[in-house]
N, C-alpha and C positions, 0 to 999 in steps of 0.2 A: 570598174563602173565609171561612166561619162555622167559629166552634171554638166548644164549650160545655163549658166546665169549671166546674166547682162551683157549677153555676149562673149562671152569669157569660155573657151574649153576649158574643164578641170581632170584631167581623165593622167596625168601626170605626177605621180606620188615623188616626195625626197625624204624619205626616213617617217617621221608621223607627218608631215606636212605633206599639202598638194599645192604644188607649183603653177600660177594659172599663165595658158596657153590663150593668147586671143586666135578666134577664129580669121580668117582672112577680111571679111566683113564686120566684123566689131566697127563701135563707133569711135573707139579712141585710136585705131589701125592707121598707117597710110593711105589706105584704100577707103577708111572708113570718113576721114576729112575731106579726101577730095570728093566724095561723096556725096556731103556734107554743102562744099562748096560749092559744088557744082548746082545743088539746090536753088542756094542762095542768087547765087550770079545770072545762070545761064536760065534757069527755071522759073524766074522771080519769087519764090520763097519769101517771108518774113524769115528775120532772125529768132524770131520767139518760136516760132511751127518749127523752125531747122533745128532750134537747141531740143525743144523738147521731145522731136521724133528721132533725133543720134543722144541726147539722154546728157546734154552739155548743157555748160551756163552760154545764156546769150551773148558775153561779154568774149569768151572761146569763139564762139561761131561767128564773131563779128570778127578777130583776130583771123581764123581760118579762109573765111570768106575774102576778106581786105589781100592775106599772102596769096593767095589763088589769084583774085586784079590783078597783082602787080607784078606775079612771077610768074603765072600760069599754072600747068600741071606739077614743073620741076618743083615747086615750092614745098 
């Protein structure tokens, strides 16, 4: 059985527990910051709309946002 909560695949057991799988798009992912970022920067987002729609504290998405300025994608 597949659960998807917050983003999170769960559909991976380890003994009684289930080990969570982020989807490729999750908000806490690689893919899910520069995401994120790209929002913020390239899109002009507030920081408050970008935390609460990738589901972060504004103080994260200021962090993410500011590494994306200064490093670009690599970051």
């Amino acid at each position: 059985m597949r659960a998807l909560w917050l983003g999170v695949d769960c559909d991976i057991c380890t003994g009684n527990r289930k080990a969570l799988v982020p989807h490729r798009n999750a908000p806490l992912t690689e893919t899910g910051r520069l995401r994120l970022a790209r929002c913020v920067v390239e899109d002009g987002w507030t920081l408050r709309r970008a935390a609460e729609r990738f589901q972060v504290s504004p103080t994260t998405a200021q962090r993410w946002a500011d590494r994306y300025r200064q490093y670009g994608e690599a970051a």
